[in-house]
N, C-alpha and C positions, 0 to 999 in steps of 0.2 A: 395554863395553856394546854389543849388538846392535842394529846400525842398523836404523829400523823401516823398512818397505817401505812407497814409496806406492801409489794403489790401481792395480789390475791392468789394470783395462779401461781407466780413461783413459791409461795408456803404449800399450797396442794400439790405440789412437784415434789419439795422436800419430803416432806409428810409422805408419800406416794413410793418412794425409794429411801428413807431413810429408817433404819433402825429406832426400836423404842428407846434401847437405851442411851442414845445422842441423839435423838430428836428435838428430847427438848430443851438440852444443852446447847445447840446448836442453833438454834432460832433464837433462842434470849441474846447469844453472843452478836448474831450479823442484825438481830434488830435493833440493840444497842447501838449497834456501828450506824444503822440507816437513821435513827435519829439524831445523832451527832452531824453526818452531814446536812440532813433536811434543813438543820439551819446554819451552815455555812454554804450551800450553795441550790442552783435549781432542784426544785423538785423530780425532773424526769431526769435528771440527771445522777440524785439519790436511788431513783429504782433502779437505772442499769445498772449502778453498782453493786445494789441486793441481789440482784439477777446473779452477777459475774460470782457474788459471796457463795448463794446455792450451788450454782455451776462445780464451784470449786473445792465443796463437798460431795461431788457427785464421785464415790471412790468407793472401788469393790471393797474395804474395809467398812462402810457406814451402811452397805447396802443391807435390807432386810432378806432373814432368813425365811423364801421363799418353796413352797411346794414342789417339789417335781412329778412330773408324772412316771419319773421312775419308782417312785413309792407308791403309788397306786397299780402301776401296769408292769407286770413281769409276765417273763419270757411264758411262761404258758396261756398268758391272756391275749397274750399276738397272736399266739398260736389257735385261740380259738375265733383272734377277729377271722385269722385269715381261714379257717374252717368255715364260717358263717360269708366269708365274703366269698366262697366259692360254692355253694350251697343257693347262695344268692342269684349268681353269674350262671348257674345250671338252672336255676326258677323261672329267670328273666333273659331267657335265650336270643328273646328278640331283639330288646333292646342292648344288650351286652355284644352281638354281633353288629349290630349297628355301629357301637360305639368302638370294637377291634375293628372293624372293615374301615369307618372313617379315618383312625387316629394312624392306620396303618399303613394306607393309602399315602396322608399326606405326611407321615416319616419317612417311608420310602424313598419319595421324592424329593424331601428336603437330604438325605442319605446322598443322593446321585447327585445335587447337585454341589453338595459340599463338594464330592470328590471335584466334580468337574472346577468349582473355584478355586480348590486346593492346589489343581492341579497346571490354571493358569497363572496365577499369584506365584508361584514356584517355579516357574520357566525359567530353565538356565542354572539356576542354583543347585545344581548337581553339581556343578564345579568348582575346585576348590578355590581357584584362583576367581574365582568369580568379582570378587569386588575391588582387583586390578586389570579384569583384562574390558578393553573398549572398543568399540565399534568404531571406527573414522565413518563421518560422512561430511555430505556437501546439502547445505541449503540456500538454494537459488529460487531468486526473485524474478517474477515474469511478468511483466507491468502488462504486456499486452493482452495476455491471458484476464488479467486484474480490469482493464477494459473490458472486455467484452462481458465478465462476469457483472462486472458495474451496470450495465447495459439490460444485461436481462433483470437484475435483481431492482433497477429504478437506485441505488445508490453507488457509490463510491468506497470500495475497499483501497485502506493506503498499499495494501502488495498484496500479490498471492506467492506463498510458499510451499515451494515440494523439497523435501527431503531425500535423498539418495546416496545410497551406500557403495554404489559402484565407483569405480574411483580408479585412478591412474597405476600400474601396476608397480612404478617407481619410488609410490609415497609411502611405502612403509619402509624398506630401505634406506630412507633417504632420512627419515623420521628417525630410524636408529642410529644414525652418524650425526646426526647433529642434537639431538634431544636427549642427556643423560639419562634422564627418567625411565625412558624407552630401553628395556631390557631386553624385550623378544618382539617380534612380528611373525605376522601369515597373510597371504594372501590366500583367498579362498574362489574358487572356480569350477561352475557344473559344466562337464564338458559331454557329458551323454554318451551318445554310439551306439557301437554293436560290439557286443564279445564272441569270440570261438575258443572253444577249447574242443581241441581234436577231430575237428571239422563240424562240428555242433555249434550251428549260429542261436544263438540268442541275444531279446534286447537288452539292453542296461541302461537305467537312466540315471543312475545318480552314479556317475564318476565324478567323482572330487580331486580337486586339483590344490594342492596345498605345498606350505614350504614346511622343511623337518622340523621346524620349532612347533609346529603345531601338535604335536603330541607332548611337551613338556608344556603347551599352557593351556591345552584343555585336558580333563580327565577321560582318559580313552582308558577301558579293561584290556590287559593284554592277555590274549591264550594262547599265543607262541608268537617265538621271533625275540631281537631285540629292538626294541624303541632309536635306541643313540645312533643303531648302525641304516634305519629306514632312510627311504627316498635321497640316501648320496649319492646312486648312481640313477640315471633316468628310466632306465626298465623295472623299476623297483615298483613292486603293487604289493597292496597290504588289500586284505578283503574283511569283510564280516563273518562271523559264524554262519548265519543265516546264506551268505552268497557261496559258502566253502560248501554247505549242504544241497546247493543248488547245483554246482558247475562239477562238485567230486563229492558225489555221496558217498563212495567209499572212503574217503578221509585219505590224507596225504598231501594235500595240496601242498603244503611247502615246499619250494623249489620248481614246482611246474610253469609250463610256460603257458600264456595265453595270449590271443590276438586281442586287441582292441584298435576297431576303429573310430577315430576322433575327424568329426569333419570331413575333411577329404582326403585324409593320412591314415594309412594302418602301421602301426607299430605292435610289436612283441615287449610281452614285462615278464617277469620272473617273477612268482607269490613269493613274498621278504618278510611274509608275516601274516597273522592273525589277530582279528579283536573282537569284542564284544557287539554285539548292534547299536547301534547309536541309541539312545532314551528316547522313548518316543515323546519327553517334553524339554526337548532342545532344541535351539533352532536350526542346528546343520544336522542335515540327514544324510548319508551317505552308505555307499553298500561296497564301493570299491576307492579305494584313497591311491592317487600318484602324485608327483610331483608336479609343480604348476608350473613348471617349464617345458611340460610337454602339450598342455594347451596348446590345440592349432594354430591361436594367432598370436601368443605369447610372445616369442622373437620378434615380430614387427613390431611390439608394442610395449615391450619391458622399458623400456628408457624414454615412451613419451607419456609428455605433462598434458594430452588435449585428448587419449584415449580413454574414456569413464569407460570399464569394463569389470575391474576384479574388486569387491571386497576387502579392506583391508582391517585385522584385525593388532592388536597391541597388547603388551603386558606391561605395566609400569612398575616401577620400583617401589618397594614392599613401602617404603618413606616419602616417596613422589606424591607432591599433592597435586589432586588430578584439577582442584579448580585453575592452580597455577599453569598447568599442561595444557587446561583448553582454552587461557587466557592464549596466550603463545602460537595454537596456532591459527588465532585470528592475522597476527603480522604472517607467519608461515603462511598465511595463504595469500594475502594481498602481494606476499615478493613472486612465490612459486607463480600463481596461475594468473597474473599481469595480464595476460596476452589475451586470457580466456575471457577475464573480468574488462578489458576495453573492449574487446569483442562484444559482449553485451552492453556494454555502457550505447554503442554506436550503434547496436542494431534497436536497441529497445528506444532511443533517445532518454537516456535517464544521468543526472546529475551525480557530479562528485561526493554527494553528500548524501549518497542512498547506496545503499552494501547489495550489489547484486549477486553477492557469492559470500558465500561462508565456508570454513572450515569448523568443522567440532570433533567432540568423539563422544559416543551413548556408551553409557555402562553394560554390560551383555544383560543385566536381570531386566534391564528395560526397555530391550530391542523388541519382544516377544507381542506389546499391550500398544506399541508404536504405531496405528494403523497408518498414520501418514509417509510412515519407511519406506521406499521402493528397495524391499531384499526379501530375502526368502521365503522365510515362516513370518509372516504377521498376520497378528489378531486383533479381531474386533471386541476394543475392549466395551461396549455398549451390549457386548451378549451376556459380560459378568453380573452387568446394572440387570438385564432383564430376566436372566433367570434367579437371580438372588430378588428379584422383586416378586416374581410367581413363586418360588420359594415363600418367603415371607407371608403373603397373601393366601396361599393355602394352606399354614399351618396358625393362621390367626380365624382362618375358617374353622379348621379341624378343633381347635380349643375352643372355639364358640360352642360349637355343635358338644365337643365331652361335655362343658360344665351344663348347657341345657338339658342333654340327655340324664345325665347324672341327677339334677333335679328330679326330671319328671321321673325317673326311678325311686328315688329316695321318697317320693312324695307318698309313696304307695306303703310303705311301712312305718305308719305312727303308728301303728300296733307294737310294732315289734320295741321302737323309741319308748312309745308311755311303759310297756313293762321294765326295762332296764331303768329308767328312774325312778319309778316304786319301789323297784325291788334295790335301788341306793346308788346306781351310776353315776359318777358326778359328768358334767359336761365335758371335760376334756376327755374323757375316755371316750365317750362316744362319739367327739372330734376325731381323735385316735382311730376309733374302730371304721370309721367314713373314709378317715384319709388311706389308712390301709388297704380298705374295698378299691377306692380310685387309682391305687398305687399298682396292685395286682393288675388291673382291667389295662393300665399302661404300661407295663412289663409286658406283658400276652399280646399290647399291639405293639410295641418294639421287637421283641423275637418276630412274629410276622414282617414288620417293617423289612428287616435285615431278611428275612428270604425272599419278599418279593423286589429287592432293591440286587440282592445276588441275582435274581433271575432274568429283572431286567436290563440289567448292566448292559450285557452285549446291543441290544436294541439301542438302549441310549446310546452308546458308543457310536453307534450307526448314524444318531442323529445328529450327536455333535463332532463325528471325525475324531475323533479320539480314541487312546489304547489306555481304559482307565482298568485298573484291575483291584479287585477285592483281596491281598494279602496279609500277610500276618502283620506288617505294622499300621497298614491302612483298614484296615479292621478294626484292629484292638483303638482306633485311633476315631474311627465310624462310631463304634460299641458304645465308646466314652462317649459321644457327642449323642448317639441317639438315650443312650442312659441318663444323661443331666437332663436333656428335653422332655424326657418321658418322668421325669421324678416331678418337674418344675408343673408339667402341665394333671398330671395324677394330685400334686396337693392344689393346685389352684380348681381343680374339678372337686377334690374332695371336703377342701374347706367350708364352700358358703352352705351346702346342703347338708352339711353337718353342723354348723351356727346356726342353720334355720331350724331344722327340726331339732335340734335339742333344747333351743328355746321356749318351745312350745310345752304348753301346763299338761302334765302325765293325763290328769284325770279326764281336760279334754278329749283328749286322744283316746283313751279308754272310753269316752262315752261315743264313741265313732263320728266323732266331730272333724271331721277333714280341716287338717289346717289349709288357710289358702293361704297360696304363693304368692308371691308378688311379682311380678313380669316386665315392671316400667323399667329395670332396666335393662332385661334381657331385652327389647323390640329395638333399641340401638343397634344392641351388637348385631341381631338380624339384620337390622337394613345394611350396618355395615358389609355383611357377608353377601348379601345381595347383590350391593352398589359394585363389590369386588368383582362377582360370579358377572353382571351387568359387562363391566369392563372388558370381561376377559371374552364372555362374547362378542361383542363389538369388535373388539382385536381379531378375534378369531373370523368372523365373518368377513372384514375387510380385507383380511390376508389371504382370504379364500380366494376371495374377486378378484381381489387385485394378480393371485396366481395364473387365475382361468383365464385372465388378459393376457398376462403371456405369453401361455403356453399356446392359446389358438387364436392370436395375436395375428395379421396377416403380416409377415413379412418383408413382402414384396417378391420372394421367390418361391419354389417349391422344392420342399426337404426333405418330402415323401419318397422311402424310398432307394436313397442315394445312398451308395455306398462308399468310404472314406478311407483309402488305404495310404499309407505311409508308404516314400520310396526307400528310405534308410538311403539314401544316394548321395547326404551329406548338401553342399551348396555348390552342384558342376551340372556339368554339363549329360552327366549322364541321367538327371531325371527326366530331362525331355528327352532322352533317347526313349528311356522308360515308358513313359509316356503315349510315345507314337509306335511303339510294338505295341503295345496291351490294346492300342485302337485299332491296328488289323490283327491282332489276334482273334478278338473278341466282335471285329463286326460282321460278322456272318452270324451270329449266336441272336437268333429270336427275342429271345429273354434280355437282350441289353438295347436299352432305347441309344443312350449315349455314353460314350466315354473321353471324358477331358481332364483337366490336367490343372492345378494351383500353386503358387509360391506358398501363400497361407492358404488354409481353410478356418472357417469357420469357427471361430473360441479356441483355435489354436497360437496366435498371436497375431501379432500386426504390424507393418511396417510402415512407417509415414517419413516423407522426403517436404524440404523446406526448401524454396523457392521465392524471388524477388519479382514482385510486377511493378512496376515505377517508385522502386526505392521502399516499399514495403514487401514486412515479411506474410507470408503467405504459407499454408500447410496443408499438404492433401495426402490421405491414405494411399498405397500403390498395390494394385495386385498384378503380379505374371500371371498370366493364363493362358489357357489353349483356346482356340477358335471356336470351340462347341460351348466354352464353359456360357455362355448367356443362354443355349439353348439345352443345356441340360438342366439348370436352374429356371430355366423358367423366367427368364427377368424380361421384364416389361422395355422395349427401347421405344422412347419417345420423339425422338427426332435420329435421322443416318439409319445407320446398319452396323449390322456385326463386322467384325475381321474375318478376313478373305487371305486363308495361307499361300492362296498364289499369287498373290501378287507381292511382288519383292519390297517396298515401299511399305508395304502393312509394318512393317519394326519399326515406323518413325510413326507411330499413329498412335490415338489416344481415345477410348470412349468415356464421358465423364458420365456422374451422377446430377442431378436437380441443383446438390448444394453445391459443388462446385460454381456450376453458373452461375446460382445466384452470387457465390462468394467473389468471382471474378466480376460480375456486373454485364456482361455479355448479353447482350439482344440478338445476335444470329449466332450462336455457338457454332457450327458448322462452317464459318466462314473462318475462326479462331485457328490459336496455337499456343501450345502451352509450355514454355521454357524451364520444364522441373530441372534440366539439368543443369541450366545456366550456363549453355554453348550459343546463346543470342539467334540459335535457329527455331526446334520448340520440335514440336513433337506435335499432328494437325491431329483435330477431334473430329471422327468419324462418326460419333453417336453420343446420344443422351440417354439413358438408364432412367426411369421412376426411380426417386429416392428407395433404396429396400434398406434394411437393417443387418448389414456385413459386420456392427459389432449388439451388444445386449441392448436389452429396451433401457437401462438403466442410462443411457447415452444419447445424446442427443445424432442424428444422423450428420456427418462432419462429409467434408469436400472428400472425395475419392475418384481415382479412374484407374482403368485397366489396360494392359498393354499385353504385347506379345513381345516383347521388346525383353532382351537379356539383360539390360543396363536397371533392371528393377528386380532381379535374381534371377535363381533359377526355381525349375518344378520341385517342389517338396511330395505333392500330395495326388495320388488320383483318385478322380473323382466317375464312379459308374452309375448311371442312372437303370434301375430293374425294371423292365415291364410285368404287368402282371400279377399274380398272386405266385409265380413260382421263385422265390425269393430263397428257399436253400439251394433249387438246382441252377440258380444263375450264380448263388456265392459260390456254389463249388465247379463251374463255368470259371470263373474271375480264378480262382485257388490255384487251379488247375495252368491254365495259360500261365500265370504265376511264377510258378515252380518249376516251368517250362522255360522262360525268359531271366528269371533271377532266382536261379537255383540254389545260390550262398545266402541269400537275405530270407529271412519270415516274411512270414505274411501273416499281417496283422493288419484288424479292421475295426470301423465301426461304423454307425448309421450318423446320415447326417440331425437327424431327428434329435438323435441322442445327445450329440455334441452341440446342437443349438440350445437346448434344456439343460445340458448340464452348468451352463452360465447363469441358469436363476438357481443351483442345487443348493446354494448356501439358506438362501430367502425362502424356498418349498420346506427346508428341514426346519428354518422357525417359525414357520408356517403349524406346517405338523406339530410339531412341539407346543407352540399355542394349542392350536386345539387339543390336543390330550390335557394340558394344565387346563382348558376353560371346560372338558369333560370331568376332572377330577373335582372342580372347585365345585361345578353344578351340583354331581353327586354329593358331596360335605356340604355344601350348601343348603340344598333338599332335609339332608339326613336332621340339619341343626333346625329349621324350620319345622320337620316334623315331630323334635323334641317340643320344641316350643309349642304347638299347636296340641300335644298330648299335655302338658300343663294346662294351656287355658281349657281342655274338655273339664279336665277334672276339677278345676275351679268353676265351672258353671253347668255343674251336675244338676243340683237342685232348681236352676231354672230350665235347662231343658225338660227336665221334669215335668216342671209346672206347663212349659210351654205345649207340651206334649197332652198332657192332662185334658189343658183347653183345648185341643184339636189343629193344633198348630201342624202345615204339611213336611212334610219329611225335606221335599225337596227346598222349601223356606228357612229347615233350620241349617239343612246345606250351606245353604248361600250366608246366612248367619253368620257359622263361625268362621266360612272360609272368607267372607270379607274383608277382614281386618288384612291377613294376612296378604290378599291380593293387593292391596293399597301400599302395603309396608315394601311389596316388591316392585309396584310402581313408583312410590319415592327414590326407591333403594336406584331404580333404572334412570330418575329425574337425572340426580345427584352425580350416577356419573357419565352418562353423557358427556358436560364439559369434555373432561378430561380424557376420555376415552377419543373425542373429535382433536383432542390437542395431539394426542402421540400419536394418533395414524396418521395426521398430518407430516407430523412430522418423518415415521416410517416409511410413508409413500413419496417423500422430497427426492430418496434415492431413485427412482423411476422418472425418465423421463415425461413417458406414459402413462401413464397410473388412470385408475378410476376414481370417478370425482363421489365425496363422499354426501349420498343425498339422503333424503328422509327416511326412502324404503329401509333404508341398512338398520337406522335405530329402531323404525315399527318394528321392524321383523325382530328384533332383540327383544324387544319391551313382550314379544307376543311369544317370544322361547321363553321369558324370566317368568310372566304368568303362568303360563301352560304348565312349566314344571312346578311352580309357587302350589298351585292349585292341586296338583296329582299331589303334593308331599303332604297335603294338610287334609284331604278327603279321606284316609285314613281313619283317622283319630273323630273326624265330622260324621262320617254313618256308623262307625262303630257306637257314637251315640247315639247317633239316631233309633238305633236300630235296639238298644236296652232299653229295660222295662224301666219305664216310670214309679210304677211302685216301687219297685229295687230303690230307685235314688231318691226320691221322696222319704222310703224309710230311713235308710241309712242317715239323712240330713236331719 
């Protein structure tokens, strides 16, 4: 019987790594074994087990005594690649600059945006106690809302949920008498105001209101004071470094006394301490810390269960498991807020068997990435996805474009390749001496990378809001990441051009035989780079448009102009005093068209009041205003008239907007009354407003009206309208009377222009940002395309040649070779399309408004990816053109 053969590849495996002298001990043994079982059981069942026998010889003992190429190459042979690889780099200045400008470009930018992910991904984690202490919040289910969203979207969502961290000022207190676990709490509270110190008013806006535990469970730097002794008494204020350089440059603070006023209260503190600035990657910012019993409405509110106002924070016990803690305060909440949760149960009509209120608590490291939180600092975490995505995308450009370049470099020295193997290189050395050249050329663009990533830090900073800085462990920490990057992409550039040419036969080469290249599968990675560069304009062009829609969006008022000054007057009565002096101050003055008067303005916040029309609930926006405010704005009245301050009756009157009406259903709105207050009398509608945009385009326009009415607040804000182009001699008109009228307060302003725009600032700065990432991809894009296109010259030497010979036009061979490449960028622009219509889709969902995305937007793409396609590769196309045919006829 014929002995069966075991399998074929795992003997060439053996044989392949194993030593002479157990090679052939070692095959007789596991072959002997494989035909003992071929005939006790299957056949493929005897190979794996010869497989697993090799396998099991695979041991650095058996392994063959193997060459290195440190027996060939020592240290003065490195020393002369890298003499020759710099010899090199100064011959081929062109392309060497090409290849530091590109690789440096997109290190840079992968550099910044590390920091920036490093920097989000790390939020909070500065504290030690970080992974006991938690956020309390509340998530509450709004079925109504869940309607109306079903309604526009054509389906049915089962709940919409919001998140909020504001919370009763009772439940942390309350949390640590009955919850063991519960070691410490805070509640935490922006109370804002005005400070003086010595009669020197200035603003403050981040007073924090905190209880004394909050220094043993966050890490605060102390630079004077003690920690144990702060905020026991209520005039106790702790400040920042930064605010002690502000308010006592001369240093001293300690013990001083300073006003603060909160609201509508002034009180005196005594400085009780000193600390460090808060991290600018934590969520609580603050610049002056008291106690949170001195919040203006704390006393009314400390002991009830139905006030959502203050933040409450936790520390759990070092052994507390927190899944069990947030199990727990699901009953905690169904006993505590009963009252709140039938309340809902009745106004929503919703069933026993749907949770319209939660209790939880979020860990602090994952408050920061939360966008659904309503609290202080949250982030979008979809900006981490989209700049780690343009990350990504431009340095898979930038590797395309080294290894192409690098070729078409490399190609140009079989001279130098055929001597070295005559004269006896073996091939890894001259692998060696390649990958050395690529290594150098990626060192020289990482030192670049790192200075123009130091330089433009602060700009980036600018575009993403952030305080990133370049220090000594975020450096050494950069250095490393741009060093692996720059090693990984120097051997993958150095490699294949150095297995291609030193494949190639010396004597060839010596007889000046151009090796040709092979390109099939560089025209992938091209289109890849394309379809990217494709993407990134697309995005970049719709973010454009879709900006220019907002910003000269028509409104429905006019913003031109207007100037925006804060009363600092707290929530009384004295803004409408304010108010109505600064309008006879200032009405004899030429240069002021109008001056009126707001509760809110504009991207300053908003106030919305809930009201019952036959047993349904109902919600509409409220603004206080003065009687000019429609003719200073400019707003369009559809039906009625403005407010008329003499007549006594104008405080029970109302002028709505379009969506009110509609939302009410009303056919003679003028005939109407509107019961916000739910006193069964109502409040009569004097006028109808054109819908205008009182919040962002991002928003749909929702029910609102306007009163003069005190029961909707008071004035926060005045509002001056400038005639004219004389706009410094009316601010300093406005300054003036000012300083005259409220001589303890600043005066502080802005344009209403500014404060409408600043509501798209987030969405302009990724706006921006796109386009500088789809200007950098272009550029590396271009750069890789014009490597590629100087390889296929120099592979179709001999036929321009020829073509030339026969009298072929200059402008025909143009068009030649730049052909291919224009196709390869129209594929490149087919391919993403899709996907580029999917995520502005998606992008512009947040806009109520938005531009509709039509064919112009991809022409106009497909006609930028040519245009540049074509500028990158005309280069390399008349520089042939333009040489002698004989030249390459001979040479070939």
């Amino acid at each position: 019987m014929k002995a069966e053969m075991p399998p074929r590849r795992a003997l060439q495996f053996l044989h392949w790594f194993c030593a002479e002298d157990f090679v052939e001990e070692i095959e007789g043994d596991i072959t002997e074994l494989y035909n003992q079982r071929v005939v006790r059981m299957r056949a493929w069942k005897a190979r794996g087990h010869f497989w697993l026998d090799v396998w099991r010889h695979f041991r650095p003992w058996a392994f063959k005594k193997r060459k290195t190429t440190t027996q060939n190459i020592r240290f003065d042979m490195l020393k002369n690649y890298m003499g020759v690889a710099w010899r090199h780099i100064q011959k081929k200045k062109l392309y060497a600059g090409i290849n530091a400008f590109g690789l440096s470009i997109a290190l840079a930018f992968s550099v910044l945006v590390a920091l920036f992910i490093s920097d989000e991904l790390n939020f909070d984690k500065v504290h030690s106690k970080a992974n006991r202490l938690f956020l309390l919040y509340e998530t509450r289910y709004d079925y109504r809302q869940a309607e109306e969203e079903a309604s526009l979207l054509g389906s049915r969502n089962s709940k919409f949920a919001t998140q909020n961290a504001f919370l009763p000022a009772i439940l942390g207190p309350t949390l640590k008498e009955e919850f063991p676990e519960v070691k410490k709490f805070t509640r935490i509270t922006d109370a804002g105001g005005l400070a003086e110190v010595d009669g020197v008013v200035l603003v403050q806006e981040q007073v924090f209101g905190v209880d004394a535990d909050f220094f043993s469970m966050f890490d605060v730097e102390v630079i004077e004071g003690n920690p144990a002794e702060w905020l026991k008494h209520p005039s106790d204020l702790i400040l920042t470094q930064s605010t002690v350089e502000k308010y006592f440059p001369g240093g001293g603070a300690m013990g001083k006394t300073m006003r603060l006023q909160l609201g509508n209260e002034s009180h005196e503190f005594i400085v009780k301490g000193i600390v460090a600035d808060a991290p600018s990657n934590q969520s609580l910012e603050y610049e002056m810390i008291m106690t949170v019993e001195r919040y203006p409405w704390f006393g009314q509110n400390k002991d009830s269960w139905t006030n959502f106002s203050f933040p409450n924070f936790v520390l759990l016990d070092e052994q507390a498991d927190s899944y069990a803690f947030r199990e727990k305060l699901t009953a905690f909440c169904e006993e505590r807020f009963a009252k709140n949760i039938e309340w809902m149960r009745g106004e929503q009509q919703v069933g026993e068997e749907v949770a319209v209120m939660e209790l939880d608590a979020m860990p602090l490291s994952d408050i920061h990435l939360n966008k659904g939180l309503w609290f202080y600092r949250v982030s979008e975490p979809k900006n981490i996805y989209i700049l780690g995505a343009l990350c990504v995308f431009i340095l898979l450009i930038a590797n395309i474009n080294y290894i192409s370049l690098a070729l078409t470099s490399a190609s140009g020295r079989r001279f130098e390749v055929g001597v070295r193997k005559v004269m006896g290189a073996e091939r890894q050395q001259l692998v060696v001496q390649f990958g050395v050249e690529a290594l150098m050329m990626a060192f020289i663009s990482m030192v670049l990378a790192l200075g123009l990533a130091t330089y433009f830090l602060p700009y980036f900073n600018e575009f993403t809001e952030k305080s990133l800085v370049l220090d000594g462990p975020t450096l050494a920490q950069m250095f490393a990441w741009a060093l692996a990057f720059s090693v990984l992409v120097g051997l993958m550039a150095g490699i294949y051009p150095a297995l291609v040419l030193s494949g190639f036969a010396p004597l060839r080469m010596l007889r000046q035989k151009a090796p040709r290249l092979n390109l099939v599968w560089l025209k992938p990675l091209v289109v890849l780079q394309f379809a990217i560069s494709g993407l990134l304009i697309v995005s970049s062009l719709v973010m454009y448009r879709q900006m220019q829609l907002v910003l000269q969006a028509d409104l429905g008022f006019n913003d031109d102009q207007v100037l925006v000054v804060p009363l600092h007057s707290g929530w009384s009565e004295e803004g409408n005093r304010l108010v109505e002096q600064c309008k006879v101050a200032l009405s004899g003055d030429a240069r002021i068209a109008y001056v009126s008067g707001t509760s809110i303005s504009f991207s300053k916040g908003w106030s919305q009041y809930g009201y019952k029309v036959n047993e349904v609930e109902k919600h509409a926006f409220v603004y206080r205003v003065d009687p000019d405010y429609l003719n200073l704005l400019d707003i369009q009245l559809l039906q009625g008239r403005s407010f008329d301050a003499s007549r006594p009756s104008e405080v029970r009157s109302i002028i709505v907007n379009e969506a009110l009406v509609k939302d009410m259903g009303w056919e003679d709105p003028l005939s109407e009354r509107l019961d916000w207050q739910n006193d069964s009398v109502g409040y009569e509608v004097i006028g109808v407003t054109k819908d205008y945009h009182f919040q962002s385009l991002t928003k749909e326009t929702k029910p609102m009206f306007l009163t003069i009415s005190n029961e909707a607040g008071y004035m926060t804000t005045l509002l001056v309208k400038i005639k004219g182009n004389e706009i410094p001699q009316a601010l300093e008109a406005v300054e003036t009377a000012w300083k005259k009228l409220a001589p303890d307060k600043p005066f502080n302003y802005s344009f209403l222009d500014d404060d409408v725009a600043s509501q798209y600032a987030s969405y302009e700065r990724w706006s921006r940002m796109m386009g500088i990432a789809t200007v950098f991809a272009i550029v590396i894009a271009c750069l890789g395309i014009f490597g590629l296109s100087g390889i296929n010259a120099l592979n179709r030497t001999k036929e321009i040649g020829i073509r030339k010979v026969l009298g072929a036009n200059s402008w025909r061979l143009i068009y030649l070779l730049n052909k291919e490449y224009v196709l390869l960028a129209t594929l490149a622009f087919v391919l993403a399309m899709p996907l580029s219509w999917w995520l502005m889709r998606d992008w512009l969902a947040d806009f109520t408004y938005s531009i509709s995305l039509g064919w112009e937007l991809f022409v106009g793409a497909l006609l930028v990816a040519v245009l540049v396609s074509t500028i990158s590769v005309s280069y390399h196309a008349i520089r042939a053109v333009r040489s002698n045919p004989v030249e390459a006829l001979k040479n070939e």
